[in-house]
The first five atom37 places (N, CA, C, CB, O) and aatype in JSON, in Angstrom:
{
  "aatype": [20, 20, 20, 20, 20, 20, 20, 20, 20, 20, 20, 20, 20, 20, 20, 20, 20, 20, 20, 20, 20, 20, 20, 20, 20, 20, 20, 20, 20, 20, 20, 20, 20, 20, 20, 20, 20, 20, 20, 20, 20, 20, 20, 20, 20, 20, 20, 20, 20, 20, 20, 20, 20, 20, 20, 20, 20, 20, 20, 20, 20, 20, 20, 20, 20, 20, 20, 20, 20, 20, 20, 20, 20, 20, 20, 20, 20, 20, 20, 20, 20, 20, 20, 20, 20, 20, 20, 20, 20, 20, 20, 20, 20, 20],
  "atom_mask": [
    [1, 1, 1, 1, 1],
    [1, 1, 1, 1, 1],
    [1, 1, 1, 1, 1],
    [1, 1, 1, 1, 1],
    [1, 1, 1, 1, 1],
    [1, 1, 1, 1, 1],
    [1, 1, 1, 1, 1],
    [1, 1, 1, 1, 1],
    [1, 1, 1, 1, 1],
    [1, 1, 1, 1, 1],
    [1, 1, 1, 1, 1],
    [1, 1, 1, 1, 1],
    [1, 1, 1, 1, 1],
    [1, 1, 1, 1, 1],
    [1, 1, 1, 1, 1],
    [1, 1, 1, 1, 1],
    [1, 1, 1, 1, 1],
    [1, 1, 1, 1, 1],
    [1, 1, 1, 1, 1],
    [1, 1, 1, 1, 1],
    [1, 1, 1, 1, 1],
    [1, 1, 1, 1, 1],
    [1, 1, 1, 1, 1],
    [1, 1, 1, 1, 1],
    [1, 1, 1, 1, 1],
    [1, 1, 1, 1, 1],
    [1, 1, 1, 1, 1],
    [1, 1, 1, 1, 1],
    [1, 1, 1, 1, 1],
    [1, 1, 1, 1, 1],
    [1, 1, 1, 1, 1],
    [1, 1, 1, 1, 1],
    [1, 1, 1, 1, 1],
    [1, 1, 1, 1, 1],
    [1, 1, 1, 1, 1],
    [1, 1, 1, 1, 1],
    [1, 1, 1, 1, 1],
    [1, 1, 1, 1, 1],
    [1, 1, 1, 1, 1],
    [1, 1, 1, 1, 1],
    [1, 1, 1, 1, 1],
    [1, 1, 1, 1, 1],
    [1, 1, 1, 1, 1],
    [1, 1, 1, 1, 1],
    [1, 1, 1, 1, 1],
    [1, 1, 1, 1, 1],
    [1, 1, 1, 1, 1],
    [1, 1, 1, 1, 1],
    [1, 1, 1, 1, 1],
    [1, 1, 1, 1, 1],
    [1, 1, 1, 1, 1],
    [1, 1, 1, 1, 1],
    [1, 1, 1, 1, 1],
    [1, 1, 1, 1, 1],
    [1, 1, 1, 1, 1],
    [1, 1, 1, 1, 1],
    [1, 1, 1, 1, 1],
    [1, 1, 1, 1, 1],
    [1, 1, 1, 1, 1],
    [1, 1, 1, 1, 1],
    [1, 1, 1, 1, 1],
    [1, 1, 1, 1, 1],
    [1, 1, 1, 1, 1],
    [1, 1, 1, 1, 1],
    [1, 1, 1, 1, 1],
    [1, 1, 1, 1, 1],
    [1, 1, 1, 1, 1],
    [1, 1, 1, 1, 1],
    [1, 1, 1, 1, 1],
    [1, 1, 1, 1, 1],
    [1, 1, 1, 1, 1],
    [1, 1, 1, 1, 1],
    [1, 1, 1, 1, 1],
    [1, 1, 1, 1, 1],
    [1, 1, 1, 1, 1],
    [1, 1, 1, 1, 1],
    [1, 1, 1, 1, 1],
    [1, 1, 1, 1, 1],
    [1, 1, 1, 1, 1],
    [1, 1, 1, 1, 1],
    [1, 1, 1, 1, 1],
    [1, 1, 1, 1, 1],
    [1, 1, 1, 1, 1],
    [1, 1, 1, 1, 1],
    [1, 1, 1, 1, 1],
    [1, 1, 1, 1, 1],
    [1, 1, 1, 1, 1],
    [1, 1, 1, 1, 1],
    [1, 1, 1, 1, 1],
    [1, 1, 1, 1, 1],
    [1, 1, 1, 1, 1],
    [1, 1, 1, 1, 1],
    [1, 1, 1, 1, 1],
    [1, 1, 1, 1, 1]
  ],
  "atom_positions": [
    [[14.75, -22.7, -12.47], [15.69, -23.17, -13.47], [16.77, -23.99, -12.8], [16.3, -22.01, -14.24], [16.94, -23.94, -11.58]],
    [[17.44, -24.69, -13.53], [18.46, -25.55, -13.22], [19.62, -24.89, -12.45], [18.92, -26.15, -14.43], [20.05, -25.46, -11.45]],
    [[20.37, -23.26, -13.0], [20.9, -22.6, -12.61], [20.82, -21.89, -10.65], [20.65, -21.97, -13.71], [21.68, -21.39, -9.92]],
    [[19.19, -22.25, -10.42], [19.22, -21.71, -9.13], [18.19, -20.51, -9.23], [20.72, -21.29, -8.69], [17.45, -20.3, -8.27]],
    [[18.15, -19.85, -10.18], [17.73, -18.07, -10.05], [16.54, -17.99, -9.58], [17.65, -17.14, -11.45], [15.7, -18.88, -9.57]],
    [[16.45, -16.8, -9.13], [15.25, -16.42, -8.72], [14.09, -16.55, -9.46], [15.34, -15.34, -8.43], [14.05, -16.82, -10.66]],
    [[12.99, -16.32, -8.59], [11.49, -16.8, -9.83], [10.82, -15.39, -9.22], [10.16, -18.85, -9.44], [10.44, -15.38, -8.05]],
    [[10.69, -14.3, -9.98], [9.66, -13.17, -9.79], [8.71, -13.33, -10.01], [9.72, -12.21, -10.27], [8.5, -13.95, -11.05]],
    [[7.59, -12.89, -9.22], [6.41, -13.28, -10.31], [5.61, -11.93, -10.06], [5.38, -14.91, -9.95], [5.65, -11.55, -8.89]],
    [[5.0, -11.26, -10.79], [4.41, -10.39, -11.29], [2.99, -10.24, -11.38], [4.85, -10.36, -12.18], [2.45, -11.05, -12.14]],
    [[2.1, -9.27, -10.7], [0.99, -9.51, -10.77], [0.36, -8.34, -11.56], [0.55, -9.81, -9.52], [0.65, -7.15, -11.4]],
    [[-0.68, -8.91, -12.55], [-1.57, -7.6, -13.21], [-0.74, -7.18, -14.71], [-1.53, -5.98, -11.92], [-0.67, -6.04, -15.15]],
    [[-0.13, -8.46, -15.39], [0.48, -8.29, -16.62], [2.12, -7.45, -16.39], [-0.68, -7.4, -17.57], [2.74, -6.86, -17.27]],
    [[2.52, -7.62, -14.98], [3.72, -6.66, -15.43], [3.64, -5.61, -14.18], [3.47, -5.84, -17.15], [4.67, -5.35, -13.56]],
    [[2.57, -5.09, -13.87], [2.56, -4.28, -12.89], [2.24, -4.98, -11.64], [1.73, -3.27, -13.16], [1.31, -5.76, -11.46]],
    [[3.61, -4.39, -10.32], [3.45, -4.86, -9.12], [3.06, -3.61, -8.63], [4.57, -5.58, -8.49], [3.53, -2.49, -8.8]],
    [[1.81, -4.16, -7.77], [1.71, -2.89, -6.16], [2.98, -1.85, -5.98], [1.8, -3.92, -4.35], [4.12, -2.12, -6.36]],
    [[2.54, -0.53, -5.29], [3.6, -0.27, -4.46], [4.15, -0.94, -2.88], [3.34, 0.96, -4.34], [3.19, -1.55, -2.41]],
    [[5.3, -1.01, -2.0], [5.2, -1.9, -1.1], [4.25, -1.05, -0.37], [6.47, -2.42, -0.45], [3.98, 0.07, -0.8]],
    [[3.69, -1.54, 0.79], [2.79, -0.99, 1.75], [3.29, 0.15, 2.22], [2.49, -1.82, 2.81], [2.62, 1.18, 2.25]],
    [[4.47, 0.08, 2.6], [5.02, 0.97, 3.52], [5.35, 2.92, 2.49], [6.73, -0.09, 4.14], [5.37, 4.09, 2.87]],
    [[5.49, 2.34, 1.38], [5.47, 3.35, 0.27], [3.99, 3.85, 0.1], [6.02, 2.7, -1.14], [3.79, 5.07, 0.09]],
    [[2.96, 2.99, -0.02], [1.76, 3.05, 0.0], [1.32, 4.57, 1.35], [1.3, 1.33, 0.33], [1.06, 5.76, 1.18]],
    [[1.44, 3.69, 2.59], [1.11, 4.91, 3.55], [1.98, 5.59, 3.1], [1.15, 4.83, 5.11], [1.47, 5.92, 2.03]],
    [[3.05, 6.11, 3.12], [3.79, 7.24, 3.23], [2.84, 8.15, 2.34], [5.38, 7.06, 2.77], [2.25, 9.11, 2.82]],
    [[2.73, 7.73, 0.82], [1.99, 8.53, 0.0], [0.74, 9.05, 0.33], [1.84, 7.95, -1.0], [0.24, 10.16, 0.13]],
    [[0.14, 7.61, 1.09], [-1.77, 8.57, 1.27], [-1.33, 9.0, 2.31], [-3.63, 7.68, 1.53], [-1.94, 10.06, 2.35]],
    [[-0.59, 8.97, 3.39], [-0.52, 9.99, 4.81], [0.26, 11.72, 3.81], [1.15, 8.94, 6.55], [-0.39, 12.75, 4.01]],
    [[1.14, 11.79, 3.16], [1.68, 12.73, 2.47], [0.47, 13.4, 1.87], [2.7, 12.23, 1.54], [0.56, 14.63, 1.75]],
    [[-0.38, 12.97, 1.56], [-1.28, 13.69, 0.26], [-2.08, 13.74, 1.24], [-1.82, 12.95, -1.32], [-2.21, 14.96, 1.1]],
    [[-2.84, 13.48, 2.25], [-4.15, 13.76, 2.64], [-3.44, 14.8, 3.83], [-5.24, 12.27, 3.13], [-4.35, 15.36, 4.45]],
    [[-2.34, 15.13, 4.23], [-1.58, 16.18, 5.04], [-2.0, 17.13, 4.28], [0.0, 16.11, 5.23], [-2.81, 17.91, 4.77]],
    [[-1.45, 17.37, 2.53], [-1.01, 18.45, 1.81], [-2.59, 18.5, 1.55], [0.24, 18.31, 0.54], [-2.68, 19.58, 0.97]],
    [[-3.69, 18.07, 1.61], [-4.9, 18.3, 1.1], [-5.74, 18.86, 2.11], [-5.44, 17.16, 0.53], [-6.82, 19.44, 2.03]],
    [[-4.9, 18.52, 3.24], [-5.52, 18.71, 4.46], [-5.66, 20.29, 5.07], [-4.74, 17.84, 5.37], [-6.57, 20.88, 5.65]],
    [[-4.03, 20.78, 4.56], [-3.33, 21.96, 4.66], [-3.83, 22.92, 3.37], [-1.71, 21.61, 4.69], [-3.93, 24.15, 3.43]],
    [[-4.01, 22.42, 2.66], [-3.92, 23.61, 1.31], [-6.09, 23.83, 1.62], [-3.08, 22.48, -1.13], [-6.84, 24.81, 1.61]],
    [[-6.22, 22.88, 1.76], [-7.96, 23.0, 2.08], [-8.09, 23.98, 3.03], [-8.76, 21.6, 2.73], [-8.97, 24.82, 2.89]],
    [[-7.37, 24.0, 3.98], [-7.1, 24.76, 5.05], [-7.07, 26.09, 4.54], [-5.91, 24.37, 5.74], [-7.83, 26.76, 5.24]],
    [[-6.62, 26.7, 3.79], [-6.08, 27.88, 3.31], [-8.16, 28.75, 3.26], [-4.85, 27.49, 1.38], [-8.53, 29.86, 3.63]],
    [[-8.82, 27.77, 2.74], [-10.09, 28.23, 2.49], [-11.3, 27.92, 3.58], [-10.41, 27.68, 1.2], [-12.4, 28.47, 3.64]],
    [[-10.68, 26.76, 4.51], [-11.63, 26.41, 5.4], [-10.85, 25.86, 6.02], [-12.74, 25.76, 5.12], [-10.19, 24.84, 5.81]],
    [[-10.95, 27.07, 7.43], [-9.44, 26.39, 8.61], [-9.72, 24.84, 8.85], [-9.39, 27.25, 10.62], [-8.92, 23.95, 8.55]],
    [[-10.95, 24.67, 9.42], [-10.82, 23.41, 9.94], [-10.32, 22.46, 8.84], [-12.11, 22.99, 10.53], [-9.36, 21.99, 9.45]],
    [[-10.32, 21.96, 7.84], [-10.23, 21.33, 6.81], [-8.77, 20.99, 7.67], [-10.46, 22.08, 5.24], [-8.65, 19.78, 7.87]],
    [[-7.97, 21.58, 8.05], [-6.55, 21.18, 8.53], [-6.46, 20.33, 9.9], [-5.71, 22.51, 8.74], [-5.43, 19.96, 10.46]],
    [[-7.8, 20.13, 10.32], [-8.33, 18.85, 11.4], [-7.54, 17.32, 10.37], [-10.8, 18.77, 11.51], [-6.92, 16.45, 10.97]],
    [[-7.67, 17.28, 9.33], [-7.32, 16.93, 8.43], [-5.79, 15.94, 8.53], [-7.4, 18.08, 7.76], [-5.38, 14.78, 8.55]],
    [[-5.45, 17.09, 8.57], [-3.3, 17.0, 8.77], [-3.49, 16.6, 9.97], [-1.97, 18.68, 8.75], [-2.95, 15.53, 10.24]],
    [[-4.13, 17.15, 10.85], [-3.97, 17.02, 12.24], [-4.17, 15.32, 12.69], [-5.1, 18.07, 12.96], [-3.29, 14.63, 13.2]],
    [[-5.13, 15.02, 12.47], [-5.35, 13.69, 12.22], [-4.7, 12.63, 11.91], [-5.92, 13.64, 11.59], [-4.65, 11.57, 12.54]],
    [[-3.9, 13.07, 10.39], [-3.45, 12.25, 9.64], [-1.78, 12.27, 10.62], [-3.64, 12.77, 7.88], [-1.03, 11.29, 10.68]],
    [[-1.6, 13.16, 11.06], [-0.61, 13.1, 11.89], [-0.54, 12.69, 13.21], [-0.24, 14.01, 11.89], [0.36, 11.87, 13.42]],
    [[-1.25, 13.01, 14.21], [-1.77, 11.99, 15.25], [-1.58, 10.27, 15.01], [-3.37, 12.29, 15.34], [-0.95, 9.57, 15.8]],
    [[-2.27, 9.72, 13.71], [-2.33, 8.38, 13.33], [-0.98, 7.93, 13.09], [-3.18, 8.18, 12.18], [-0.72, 6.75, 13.32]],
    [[0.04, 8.82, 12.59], [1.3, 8.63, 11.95], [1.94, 8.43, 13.5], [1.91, 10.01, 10.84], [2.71, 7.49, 13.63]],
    [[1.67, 9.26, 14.65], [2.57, 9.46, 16.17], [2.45, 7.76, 16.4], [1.62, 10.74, 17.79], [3.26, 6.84, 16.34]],
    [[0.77, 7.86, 16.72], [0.59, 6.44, 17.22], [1.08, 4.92, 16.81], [-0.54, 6.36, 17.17], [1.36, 3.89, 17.43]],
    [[0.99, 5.55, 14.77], [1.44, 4.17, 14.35], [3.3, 3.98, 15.01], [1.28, 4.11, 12.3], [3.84, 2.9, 15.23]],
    [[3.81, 5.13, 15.15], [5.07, 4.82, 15.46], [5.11, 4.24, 16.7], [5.88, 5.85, 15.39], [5.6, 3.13, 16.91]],
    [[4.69, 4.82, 17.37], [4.98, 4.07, 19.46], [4.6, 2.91, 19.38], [3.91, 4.74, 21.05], [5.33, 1.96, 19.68]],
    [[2.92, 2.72, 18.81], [2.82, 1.23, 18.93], [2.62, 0.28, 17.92], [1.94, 0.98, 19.65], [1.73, -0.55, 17.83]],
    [[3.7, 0.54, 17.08], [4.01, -0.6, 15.5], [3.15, -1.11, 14.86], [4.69, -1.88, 15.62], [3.44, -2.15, 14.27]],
    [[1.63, -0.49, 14.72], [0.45, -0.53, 14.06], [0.24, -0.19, 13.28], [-0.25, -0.29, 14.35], [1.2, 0.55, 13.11]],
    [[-0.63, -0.02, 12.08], [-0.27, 1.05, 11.3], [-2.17, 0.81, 10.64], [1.48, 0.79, 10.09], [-2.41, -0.17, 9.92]],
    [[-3.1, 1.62, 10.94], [-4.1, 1.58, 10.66], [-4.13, 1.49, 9.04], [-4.69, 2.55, 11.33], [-4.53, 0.59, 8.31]],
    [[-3.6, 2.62, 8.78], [-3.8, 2.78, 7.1], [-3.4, 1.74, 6.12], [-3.02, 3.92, 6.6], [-3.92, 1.63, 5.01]],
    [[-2.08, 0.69, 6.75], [-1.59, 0.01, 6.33], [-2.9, -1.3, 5.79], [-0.49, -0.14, 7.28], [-3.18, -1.82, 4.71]],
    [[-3.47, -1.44, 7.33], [-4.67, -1.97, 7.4], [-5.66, -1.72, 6.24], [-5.16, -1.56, 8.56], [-6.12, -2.8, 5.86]],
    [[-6.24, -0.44, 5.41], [-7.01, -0.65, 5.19], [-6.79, -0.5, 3.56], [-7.79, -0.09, 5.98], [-7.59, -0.84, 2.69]],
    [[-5.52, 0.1, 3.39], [-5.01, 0.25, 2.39], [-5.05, -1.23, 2.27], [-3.83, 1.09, 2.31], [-6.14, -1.49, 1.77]],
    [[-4.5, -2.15, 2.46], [-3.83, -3.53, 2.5], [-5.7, -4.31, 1.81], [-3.01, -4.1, 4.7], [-5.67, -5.47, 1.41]],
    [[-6.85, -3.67, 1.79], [-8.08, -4.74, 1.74], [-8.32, -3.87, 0.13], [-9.67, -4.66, 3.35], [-9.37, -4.15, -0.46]],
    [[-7.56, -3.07, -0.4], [-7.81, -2.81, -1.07], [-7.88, -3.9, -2.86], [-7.21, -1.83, -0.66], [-7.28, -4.98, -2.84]],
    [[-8.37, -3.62, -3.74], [-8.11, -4.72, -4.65], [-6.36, -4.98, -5.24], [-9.16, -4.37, -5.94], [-5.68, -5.99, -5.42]],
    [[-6.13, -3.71, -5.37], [-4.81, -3.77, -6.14], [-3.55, -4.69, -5.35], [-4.3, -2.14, -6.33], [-2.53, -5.19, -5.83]],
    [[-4.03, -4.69, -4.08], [-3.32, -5.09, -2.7], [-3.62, -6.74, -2.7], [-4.08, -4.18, -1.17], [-2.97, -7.48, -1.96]],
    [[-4.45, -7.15, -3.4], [-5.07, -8.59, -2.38], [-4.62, -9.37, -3.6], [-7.16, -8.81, -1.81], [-4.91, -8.98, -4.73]],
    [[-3.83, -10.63, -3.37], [-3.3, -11.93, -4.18], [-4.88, -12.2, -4.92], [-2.58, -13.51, -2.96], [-6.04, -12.01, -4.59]],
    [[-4.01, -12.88, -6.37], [-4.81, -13.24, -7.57], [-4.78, -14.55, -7.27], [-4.31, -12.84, -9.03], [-3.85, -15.19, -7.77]],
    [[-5.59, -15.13, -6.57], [-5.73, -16.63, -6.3], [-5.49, -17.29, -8.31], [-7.8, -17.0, -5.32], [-4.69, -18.19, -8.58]],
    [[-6.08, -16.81, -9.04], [-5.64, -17.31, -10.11], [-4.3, -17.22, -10.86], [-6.4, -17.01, -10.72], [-3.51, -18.05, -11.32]],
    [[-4.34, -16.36, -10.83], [-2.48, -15.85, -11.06], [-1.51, -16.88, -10.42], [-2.0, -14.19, -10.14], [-0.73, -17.42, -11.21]],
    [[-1.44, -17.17, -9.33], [-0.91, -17.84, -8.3], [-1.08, -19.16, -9.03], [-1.59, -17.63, -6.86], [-0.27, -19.96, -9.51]],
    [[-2.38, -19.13, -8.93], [-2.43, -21.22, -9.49], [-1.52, -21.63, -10.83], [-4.45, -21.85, -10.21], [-0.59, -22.39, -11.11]],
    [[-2.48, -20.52, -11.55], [-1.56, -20.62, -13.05], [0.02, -20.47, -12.96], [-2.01, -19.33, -14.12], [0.67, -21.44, -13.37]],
    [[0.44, -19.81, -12.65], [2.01, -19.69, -12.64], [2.53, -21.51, -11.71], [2.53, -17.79, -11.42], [3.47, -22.23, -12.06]],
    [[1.84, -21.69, -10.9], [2.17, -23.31, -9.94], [2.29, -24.03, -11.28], [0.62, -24.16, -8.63], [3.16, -24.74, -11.79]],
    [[0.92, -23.53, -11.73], [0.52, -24.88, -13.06], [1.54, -24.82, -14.02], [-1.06, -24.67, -14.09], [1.9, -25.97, -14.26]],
    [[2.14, -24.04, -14.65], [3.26, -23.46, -15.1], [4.68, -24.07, -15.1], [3.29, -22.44, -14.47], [5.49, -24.41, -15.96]],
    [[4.58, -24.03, -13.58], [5.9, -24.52, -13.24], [6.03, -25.81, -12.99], [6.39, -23.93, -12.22], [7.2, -26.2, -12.99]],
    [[5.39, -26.43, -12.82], [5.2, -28.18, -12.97], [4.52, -28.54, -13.85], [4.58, -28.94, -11.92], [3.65, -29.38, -13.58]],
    [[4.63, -28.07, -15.22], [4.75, -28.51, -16.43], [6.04, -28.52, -17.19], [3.94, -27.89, -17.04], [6.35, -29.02, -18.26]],
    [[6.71, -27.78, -16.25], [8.65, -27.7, -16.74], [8.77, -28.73, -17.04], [10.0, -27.39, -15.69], [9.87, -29.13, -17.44]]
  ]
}
């Protein structure tokens, strides 16, 4: 706009992703607590947490973040090449 403002743009009618970093926190959180409560009936099942925590040590020391990785190829995650065009097309029809 003429004013300057920002241009949001929105993908999926309205609904945006969570950011990535919210993303892991949640699947590292839930596959801990699934990891642990599984545990309760089948120790090893808590190889689980163990894991998911190991991955969490490493992503910290060396600023990687696997899950981020694979979470990130997921669909909800990956740009709407059409969305994108249309909104361009959009805006240089102003």
């Amino acid at each position: 706009s003429e004013e300057g403002g920002d241009l949001e743009l929105s993908a999926g009618g309205g609904r945006t992703p969570w950011d990535m970093n919210r993303q892991v926190r949640f699947a590292a959180g839930s596959l801990v607590l699934l990891g642990l409560l599984a545990g309760r009936k089948a120790p090893k099942a808590r190889l689980l947490a163990v894991g998911i925590a190991g991955g969490l040590v490493h992503s910290g020391v060396s600023g990687s973040c696997g899950m981020a990785a694979v979470l990130g190829k997921l669909p909800f995650n990956r740009p709407d090449d059409s969305a994108i065009d249309a909104t361009i097309e959009a805006l240089r029809d102003r």
